[in-house]
BALUMFI-491930 format. One record per residue: residue in one letter; x, y, z of N, C-alpha, C in turn. Coordinates in steps of 0.02 Angstrom, whole numbers, plus 50000, padded with zeros to 5 digits. Atoms other than C-alpha are relative to their C-alpha. Example, Ala and Ser with C-alpha at 12.3 -4.5 7.8 and 13.67 -1.06 7.14 Angstrom:
A500454994150000506154977550390500455006050000;S499584994149997506844994750357499615005550037;
***
This chain:
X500564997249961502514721848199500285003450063;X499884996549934502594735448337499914996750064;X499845003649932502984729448525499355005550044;X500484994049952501324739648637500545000050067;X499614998449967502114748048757499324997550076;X500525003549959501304740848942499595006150023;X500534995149995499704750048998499684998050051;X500385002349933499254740249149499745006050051;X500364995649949499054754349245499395005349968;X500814998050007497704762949130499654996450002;X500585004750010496794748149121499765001650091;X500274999749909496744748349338499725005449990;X500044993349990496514766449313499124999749987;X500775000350039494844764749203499614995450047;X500575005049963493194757149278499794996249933;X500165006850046492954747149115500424999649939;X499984999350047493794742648964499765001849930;X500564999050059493294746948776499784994450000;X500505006850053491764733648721500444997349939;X499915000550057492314724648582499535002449953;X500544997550025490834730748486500125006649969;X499824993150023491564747948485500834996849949;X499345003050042493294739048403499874998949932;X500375000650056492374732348282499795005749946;X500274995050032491464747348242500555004149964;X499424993350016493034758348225500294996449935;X499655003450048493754744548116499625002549910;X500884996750045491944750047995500175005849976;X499974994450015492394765948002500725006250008;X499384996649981494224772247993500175006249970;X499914993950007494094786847883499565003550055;X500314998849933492864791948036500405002850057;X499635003049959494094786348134500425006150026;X499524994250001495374796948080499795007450005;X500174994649966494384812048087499805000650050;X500084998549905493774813048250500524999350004;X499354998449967495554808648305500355005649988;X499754993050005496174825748242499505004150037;X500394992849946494644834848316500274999650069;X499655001749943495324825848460500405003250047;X499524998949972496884831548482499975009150007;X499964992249998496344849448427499605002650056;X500314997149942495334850448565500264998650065;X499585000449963496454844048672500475006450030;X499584994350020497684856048630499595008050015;X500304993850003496364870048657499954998650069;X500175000949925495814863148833500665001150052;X499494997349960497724865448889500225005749995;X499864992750016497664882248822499575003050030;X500304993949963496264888848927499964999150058;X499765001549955496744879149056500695004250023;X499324994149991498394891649061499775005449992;X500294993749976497264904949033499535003850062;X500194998049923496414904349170500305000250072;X499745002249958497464897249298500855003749998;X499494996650022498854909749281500664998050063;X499425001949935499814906749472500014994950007;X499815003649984499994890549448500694997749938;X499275002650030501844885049382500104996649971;X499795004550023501864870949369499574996549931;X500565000850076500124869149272500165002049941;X499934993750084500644883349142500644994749969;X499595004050046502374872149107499794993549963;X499935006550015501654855449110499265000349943;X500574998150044500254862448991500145003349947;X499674997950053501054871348878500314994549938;X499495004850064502364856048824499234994949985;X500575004350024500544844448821499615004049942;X500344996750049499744858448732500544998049913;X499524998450054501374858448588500084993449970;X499795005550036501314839248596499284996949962;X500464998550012499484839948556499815000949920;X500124998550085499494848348375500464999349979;X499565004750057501004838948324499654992349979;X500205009050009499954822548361499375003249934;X500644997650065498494833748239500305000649935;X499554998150080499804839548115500194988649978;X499595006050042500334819448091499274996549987;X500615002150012498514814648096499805003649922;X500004997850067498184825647946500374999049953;X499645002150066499764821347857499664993349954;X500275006550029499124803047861499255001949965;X500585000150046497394807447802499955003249948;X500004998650078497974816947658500634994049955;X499755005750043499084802147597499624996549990;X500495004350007497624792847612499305000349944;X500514996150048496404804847525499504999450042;X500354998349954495344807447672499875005350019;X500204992150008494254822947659499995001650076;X499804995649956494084833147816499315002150004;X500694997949992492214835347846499915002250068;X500424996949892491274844248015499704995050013;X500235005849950490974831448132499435002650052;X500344996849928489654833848254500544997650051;X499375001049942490594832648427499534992050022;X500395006749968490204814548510499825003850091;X500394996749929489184816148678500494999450079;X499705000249956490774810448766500325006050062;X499694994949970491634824848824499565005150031;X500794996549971490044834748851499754998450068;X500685004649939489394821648977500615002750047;X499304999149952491234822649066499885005750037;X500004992249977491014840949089499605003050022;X500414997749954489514842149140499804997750085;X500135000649944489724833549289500745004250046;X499424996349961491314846349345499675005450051;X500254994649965490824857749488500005006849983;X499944992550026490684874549449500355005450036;X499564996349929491434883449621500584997449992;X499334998449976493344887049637500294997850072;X499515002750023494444876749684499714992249972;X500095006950017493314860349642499985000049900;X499955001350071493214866549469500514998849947;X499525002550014494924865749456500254990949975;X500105008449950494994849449526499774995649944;X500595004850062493674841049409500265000249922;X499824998550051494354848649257500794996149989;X499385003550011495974840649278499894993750011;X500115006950011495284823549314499704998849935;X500225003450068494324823449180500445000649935;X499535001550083495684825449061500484994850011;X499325006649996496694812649145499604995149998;X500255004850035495224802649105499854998549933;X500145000550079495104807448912500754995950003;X499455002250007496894804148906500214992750012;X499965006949981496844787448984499484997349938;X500485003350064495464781948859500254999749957;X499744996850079496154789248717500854993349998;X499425006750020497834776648753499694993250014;X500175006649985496764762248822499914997549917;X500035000650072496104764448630500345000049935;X499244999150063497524767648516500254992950026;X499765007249997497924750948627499714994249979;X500525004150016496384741848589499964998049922;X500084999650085496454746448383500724997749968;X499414999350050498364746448344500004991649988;X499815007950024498514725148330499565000149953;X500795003450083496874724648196500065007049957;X499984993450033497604741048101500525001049944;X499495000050065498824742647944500475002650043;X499415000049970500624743547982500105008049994;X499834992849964500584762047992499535004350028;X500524994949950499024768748080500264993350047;X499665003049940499794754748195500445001250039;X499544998449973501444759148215500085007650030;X500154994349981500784777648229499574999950070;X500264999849939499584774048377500294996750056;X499415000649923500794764648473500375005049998;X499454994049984502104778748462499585002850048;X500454996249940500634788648556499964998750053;X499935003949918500664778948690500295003150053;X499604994849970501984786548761500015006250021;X499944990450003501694804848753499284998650031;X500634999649994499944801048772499754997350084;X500035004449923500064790048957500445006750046;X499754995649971501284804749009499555005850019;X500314994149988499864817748991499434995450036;X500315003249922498784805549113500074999450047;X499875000549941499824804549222500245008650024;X499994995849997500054823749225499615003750019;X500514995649990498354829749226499834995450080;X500115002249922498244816849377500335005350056;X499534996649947499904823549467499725007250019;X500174991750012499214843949443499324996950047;X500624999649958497494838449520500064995250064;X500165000749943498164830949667500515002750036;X499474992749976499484846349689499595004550009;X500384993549983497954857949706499344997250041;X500425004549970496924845949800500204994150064;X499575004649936496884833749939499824993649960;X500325005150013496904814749913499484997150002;X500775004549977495414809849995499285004949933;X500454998150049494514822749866500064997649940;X499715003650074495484814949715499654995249995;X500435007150007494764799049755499354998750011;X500765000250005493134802849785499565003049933;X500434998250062492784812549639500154995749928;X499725003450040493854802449550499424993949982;X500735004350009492514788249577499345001149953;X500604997149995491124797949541499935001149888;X499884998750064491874804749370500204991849951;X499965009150014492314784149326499614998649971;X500485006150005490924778149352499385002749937;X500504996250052490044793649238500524996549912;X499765002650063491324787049095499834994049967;X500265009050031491014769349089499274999250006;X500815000750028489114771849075500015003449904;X499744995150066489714783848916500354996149965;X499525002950017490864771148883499744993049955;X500515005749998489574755748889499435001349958;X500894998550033487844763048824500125000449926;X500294999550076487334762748654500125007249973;X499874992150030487774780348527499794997649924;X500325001050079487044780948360500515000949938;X499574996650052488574789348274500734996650059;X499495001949977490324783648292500425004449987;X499264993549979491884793348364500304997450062;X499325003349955493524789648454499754998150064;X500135000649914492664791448628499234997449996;X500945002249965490814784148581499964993950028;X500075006849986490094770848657499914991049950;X500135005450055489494754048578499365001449948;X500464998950036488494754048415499274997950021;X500674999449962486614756748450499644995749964;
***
């Protein structure tokens, strides 16, 4: 059995852990599972791509977005390998209401929209490993040993989209919106969702 790599600091990071309820659920539904986790990453992978399209003078964004963008649809390309060894079709998902809710609370004015947009991916990102941490012990020895490997790559782009939004920002704004955007997750995080996906809440 795989060794989890430590995560103490997303757990501080997050205002709540996953429910067991949602553990459960995912356990219910792993071909599910596995799709949403590729829409996942493909949208991931798209969000650091227009994130470099827009934000053209910043340097350090365009590098440290680029290699997240590249590490992105390798984590999609191994997600699909596994679900065609598995025989796991590939159906249209509706999107879950997570990411939606996230985004709609980002400011819309320059430079806070910056700002917001990069917390909130250093809060998908933190989720997204709190959960690969939460599932890999109750998971077959290779969607196990596959979501711990993530860990790694995956806690690096948290702590990235952090570092970038408090290089174009001040602290005292980091931590206030930072709050604000929290506390909108773990209601998203907590509440009831009718349909299950990587980022829903608990079954309704």
């Amino acid at each position: 059995m795989s060794t989890a790599p430590d995560i103490s600091h997303i757990l501080e990071f997050l205002a709540c852990p996953t429910p067991r309820a949602w553990v459960d659920w995912a356990l219910q539904n792993q071909d599910v599972l596995l799709v949403d986790h590729a829409n996942c990453e493909k949208k991931a992978a798209s969000t650091a791509l227009n994130l470099m399209y827009r934000y053209v003078d910043h340097h350090d964004l365009l590098n440290k977005l680029s290699r997240l963008a590249r590490e992105e649809l390798r984590h999609f390309e191994q997600v699909i390998a596994i679900m065609q060894r598995r025989g796991v079709a590939y159906p249209q998902l509706t999107a879950a209401r997570y990411a939606g809710a996230l985004r709609k609370e980002v400011r819309t004015e320059e430079p806070g929209r910056l700002v917001d947009t990069l917390l909130v991916g250093a809060i998908i990102e933190a989720r997204s490993c709190e959960r690969f941490a939460a599932l890999a012990p109750e998971l077959d020895e290779e969607l196990q040993a596959f979501y711990l490997s993530l860990l790694k790559s995956e806690s690096r782009h948290f702590r990235d989209y952090l570092k970038l939004a408090e290089a174009v920002s001040s602290r005292a704004e980091v931590d206030t919106r930072l709050a604000a955007l929290l506390q909108c997750e773990r209601e998203l995080i907590e509440s009831p969702d009718e349909e299950f996906r990587f980022h829903s809440g608990v079954p309704a």
